[in-house]
C-alpha positions in Angstrom: 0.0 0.0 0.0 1.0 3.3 -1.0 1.6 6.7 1.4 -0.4 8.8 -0.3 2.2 11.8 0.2 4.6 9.7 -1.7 2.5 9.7 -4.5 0.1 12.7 -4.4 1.8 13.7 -7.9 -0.6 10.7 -9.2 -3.5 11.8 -7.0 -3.1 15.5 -8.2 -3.1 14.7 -11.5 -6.4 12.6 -11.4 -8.2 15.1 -9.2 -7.0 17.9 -11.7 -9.0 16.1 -14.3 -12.9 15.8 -12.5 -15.3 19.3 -11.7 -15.8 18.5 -8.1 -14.4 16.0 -5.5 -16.5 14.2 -2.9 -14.4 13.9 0.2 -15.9 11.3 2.9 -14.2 11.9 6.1 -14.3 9.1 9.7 -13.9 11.5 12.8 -11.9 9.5 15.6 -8.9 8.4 14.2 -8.9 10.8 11.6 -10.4 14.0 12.3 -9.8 13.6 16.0 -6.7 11.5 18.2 -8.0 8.5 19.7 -9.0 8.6 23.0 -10.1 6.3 25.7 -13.1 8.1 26.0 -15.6 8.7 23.4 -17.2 11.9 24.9 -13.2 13.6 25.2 -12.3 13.1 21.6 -12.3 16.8 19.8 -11.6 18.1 16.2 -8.1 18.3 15.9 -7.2 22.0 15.8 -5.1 21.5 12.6 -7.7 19.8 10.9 -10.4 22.9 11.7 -9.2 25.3 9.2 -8.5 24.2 6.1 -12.4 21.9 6.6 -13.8 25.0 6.9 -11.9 26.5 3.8 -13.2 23.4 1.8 -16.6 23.4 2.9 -16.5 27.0 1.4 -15.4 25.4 -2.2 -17.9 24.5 -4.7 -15.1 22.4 -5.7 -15.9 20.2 -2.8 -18.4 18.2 -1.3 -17.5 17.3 2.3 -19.3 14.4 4.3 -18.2 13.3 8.3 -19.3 9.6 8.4 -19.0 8.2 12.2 -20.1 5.4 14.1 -21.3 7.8 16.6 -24.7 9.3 16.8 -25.2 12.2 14.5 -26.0 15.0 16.9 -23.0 13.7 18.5 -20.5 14.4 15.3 -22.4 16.9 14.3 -21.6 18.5 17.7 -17.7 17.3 17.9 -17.1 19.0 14.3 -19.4 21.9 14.3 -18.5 23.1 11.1 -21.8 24.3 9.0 -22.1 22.9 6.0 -20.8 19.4 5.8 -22.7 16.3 5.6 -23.0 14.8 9.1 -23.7 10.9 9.0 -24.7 9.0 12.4 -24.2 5.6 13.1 -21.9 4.3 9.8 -24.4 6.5 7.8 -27.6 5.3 8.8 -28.5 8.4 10.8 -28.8 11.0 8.3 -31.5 12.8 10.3 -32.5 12.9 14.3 -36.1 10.9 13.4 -34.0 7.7 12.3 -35.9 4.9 14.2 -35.7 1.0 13.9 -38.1 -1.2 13.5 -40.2 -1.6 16.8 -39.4 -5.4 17.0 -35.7 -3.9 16.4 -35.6 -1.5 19.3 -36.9 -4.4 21.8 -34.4 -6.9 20.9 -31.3 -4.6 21.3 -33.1 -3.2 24.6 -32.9 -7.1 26.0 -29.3 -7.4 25.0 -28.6 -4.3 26.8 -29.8 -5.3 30.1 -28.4 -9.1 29.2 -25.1 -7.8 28.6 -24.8 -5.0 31.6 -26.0 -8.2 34.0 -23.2 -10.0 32.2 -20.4 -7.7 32.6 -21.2 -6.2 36.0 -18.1 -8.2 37.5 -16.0 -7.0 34.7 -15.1 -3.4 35.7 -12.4 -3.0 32.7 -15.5 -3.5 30.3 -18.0 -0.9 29.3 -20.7 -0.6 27.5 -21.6 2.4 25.2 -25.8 2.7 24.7 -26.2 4.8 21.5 -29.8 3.8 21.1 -29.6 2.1 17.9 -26.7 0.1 18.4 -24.0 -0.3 21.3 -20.8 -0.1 21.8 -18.7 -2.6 24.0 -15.5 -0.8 25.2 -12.7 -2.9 26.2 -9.3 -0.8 25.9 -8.7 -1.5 29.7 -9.0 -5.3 29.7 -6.3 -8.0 30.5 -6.6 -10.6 27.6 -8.5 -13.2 29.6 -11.4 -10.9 30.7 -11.4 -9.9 27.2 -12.2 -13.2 25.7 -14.5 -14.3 28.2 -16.6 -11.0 27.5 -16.7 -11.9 24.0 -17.7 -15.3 24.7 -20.4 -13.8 26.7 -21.3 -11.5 23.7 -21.2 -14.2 21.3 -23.6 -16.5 23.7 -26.2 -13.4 24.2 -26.4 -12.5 20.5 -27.0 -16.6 19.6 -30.3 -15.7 20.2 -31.3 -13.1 17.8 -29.0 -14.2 14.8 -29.2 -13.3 12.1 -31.0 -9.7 13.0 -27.6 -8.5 14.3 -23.7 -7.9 13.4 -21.0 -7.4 15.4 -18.2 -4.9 13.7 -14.8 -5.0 15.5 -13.1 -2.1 15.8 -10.0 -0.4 17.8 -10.8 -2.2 21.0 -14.4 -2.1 21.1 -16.9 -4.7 19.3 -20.0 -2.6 17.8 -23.4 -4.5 18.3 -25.5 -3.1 15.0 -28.8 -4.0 13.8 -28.6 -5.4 10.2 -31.1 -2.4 8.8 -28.4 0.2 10.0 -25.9 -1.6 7.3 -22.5 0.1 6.9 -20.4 2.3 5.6 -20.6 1.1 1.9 -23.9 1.4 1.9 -24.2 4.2 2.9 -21.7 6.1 0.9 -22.9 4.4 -2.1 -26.2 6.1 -1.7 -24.4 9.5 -1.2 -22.3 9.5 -3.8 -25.2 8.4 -6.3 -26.1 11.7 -7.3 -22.8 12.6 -8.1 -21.5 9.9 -9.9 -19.9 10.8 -13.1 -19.3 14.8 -12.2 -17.2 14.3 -9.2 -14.2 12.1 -8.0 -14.6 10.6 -4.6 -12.1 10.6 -1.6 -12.5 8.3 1.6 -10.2 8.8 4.5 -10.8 6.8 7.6 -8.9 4.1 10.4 -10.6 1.6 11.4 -11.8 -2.0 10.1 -15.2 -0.1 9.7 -14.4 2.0 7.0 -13.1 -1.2 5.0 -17.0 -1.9 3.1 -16.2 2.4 2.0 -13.0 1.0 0.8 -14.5 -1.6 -1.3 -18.0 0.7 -2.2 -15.5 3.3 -3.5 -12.8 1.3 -5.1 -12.6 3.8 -8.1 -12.2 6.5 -6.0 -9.2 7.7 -4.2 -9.5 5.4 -0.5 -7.2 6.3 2.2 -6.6 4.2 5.4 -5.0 6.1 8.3 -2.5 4.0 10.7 0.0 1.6 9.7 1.0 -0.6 6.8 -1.5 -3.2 7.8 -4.6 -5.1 5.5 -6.3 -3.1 3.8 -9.0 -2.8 0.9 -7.6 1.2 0.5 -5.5 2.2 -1.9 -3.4 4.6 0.1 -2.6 5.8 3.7 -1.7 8.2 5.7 0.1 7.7 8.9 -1.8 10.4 11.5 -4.3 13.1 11.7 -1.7 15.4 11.7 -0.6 14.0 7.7 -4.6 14.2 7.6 -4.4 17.7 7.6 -1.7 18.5 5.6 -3.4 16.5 2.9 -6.9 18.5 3.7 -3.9 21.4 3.3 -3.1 20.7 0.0 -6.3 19.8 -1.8 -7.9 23.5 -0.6 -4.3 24.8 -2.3 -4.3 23.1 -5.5 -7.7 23.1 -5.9 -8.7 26.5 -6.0 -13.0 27.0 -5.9 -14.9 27.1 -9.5 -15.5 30.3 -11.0 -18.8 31.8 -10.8 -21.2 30.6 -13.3 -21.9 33.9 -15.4 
């Protein structure tokens, strides 16, 4: 896999060529430094600027993709005028609601799950309505397996209505409806298909169905030199920015339409 700063002479050259450039963005990881903590993640202040600069181009079309709830993003980024999708982009509005039969089944695992792991203080659990979020950054490598044991055990029982995505030390319990990041792009980018050129810049093992949804486009994966479906990476947020840096510099805005 290719750094992308290595080879931005071919990336430049292939963005020169298309009107507009759809750039899908993930927030922790790549907008924001990892943190223990959901709730103290923040925009890195590098990466503030030149978004705002972007979202300003008619060149650009700017979307913030998260697993997190989209008031939450939406609040963590707080930049008007980019496209703020909850929950891998299921949530596109606040009235997102699942199916009533849905809502009761991830209610049981819930309370199954907190009973479960109310011994285990070095596991967590993250209620974002629609899906949770089962934290275990904190937990020695036995207690970590026999949570997931648990997990698997509780979730047995409402196959196949439910996925499990694992990400940076936390397994994400999602209703099939809410589907993924793939999907989700895919439905974005639609409308733009054949007048723009699409970029996807994210970290995790979540972002991997973009990856593949968006294989044509320019995919980035932030972090090491490890599998991947993207073409590129990028090491940090802080080479985030400076790529965010050079496409508002090279990329001037489009003239006015006279």
């Amino acid at each position: 896999m290719n750094h992308l700063l290595s080879h931005w002479h071919h990336v430049r050259d292939r963005l020169a060529k298309t009107p507009h450039i759809a750039l899908f963005l993930d927030f922790d990881g790549t907008l924001s430094h990892l943190r223990a903590r959901p709730e103290h993640a923040t925009l890195d202040l590098t990466v503030r600027e030149p978004l705002i600069e972007l979202v300003r181009s008619r060149r650009f079309l700017v979307w913030v993709i998260s697993g997190r709830r989209l008031a939450d993003v939406a609040s963590k980024v707080g930049i008007p005028g980019i496209r703020y999708l909850g929950l891998h982009g299921w949530e596109r509005t606040p009235r997102a609601a699942l199916a009533e039969t849905t809502a009761q089944a991830l209610f049981e695992i819930r309370s199954t799950l907190e009973t479960g792991y109310s011994t285990a203080p070095s596991i967590w659990i993250e209620d974002k309505e629609h899906a949770l979020t089962i934290h275990y950054d904190r937990a020695a490598p036995s207690e970590r397996d026999c949570a997931r044991a648990f997990l698997n055990q509780t979730l047995a029982g409402y196959a196949p209505r439910f996925q499990v995505h694992n990400g940076k030390n936390v397994w994400e319990i999602l209703p099939r409806e809410i589907g993924d990041k793939g999907a989700a792009v895919l439905r974005e980018f639609a409308a733009w298909r054949g007048r723009a050129t699409p970029i996807y810049i994210g970290d995790d093992v979540v972002d991997e169905p973009a990856f593949l949804a968006l294989g044509d486009g320019i995919t980035i994966r932030v972090g090491g030199p490890e599998p991947t479906s993207a073409r590129y990476r990028l090491s940090n947020v802080s080479e985030v920015s400076r790529l965010l840096r050079r496409l508002r510099t090279e990329f001037p805005d489009l003239p006015l339409q006279s």
